[in-house]
C-alpha positions in Angstrom: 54.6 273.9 178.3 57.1 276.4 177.2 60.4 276.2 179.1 61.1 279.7 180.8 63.2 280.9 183.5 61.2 282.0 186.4 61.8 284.3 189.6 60.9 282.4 192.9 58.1 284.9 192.9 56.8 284.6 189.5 57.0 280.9 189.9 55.2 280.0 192.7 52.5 282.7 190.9 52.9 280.0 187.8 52.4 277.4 189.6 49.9 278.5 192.6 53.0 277.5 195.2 53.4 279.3 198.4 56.0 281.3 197.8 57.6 281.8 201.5 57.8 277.7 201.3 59.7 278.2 197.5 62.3 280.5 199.1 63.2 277.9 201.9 63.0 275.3 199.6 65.3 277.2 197.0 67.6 277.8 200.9 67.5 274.7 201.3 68.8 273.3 197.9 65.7 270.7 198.0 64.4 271.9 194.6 65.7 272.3 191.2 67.3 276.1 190.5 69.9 277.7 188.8 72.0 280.7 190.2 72.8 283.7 187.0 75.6 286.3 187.6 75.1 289.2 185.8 77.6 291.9 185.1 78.0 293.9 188.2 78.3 290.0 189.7 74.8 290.2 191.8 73.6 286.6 191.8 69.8 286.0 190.9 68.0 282.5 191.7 66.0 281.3 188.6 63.5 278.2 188.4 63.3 276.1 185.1 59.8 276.0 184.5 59.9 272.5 183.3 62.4 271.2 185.2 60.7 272.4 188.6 57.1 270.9 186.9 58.7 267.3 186.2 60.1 267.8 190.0 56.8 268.4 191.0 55.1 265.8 188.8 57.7 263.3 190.4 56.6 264.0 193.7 52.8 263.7 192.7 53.7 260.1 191.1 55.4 258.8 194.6 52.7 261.0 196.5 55.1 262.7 198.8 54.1 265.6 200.4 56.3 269.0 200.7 
């Protein structure tokens, strides 16, 4: 899997995940993200592809539930 930096929408399009249930996730600092200032100083949320898949695969492995 190629590593890419996602949108909370385009990543729960990536990775067929509710996407209202990303965002409060994301809220609730409960799953892996980074936070990129650009210029103007706006703030975007960004998931890791890979990082948020080996969360996801971690979860799978312990069969915890979201």
């Amino acid at each position: 899997m190629e590593t890419k930096l996602l949108s909370i929408k385009n990543a729960a399009k990536e990775f067929n995940f509710p996407q209202a249930k990303l965002y409060r996730l994301v809220s609730e600092k409960k799953v892996p993200y980074i936070e990129l200032e650009n210029l103007s100083g706006t703030k975007s949320i960004k998931i890791n592809s890979k990082s948020f898949a080996d969360w996801l695969d971690g979860l799978a492995k312990q069969n915890k539930s979201i």
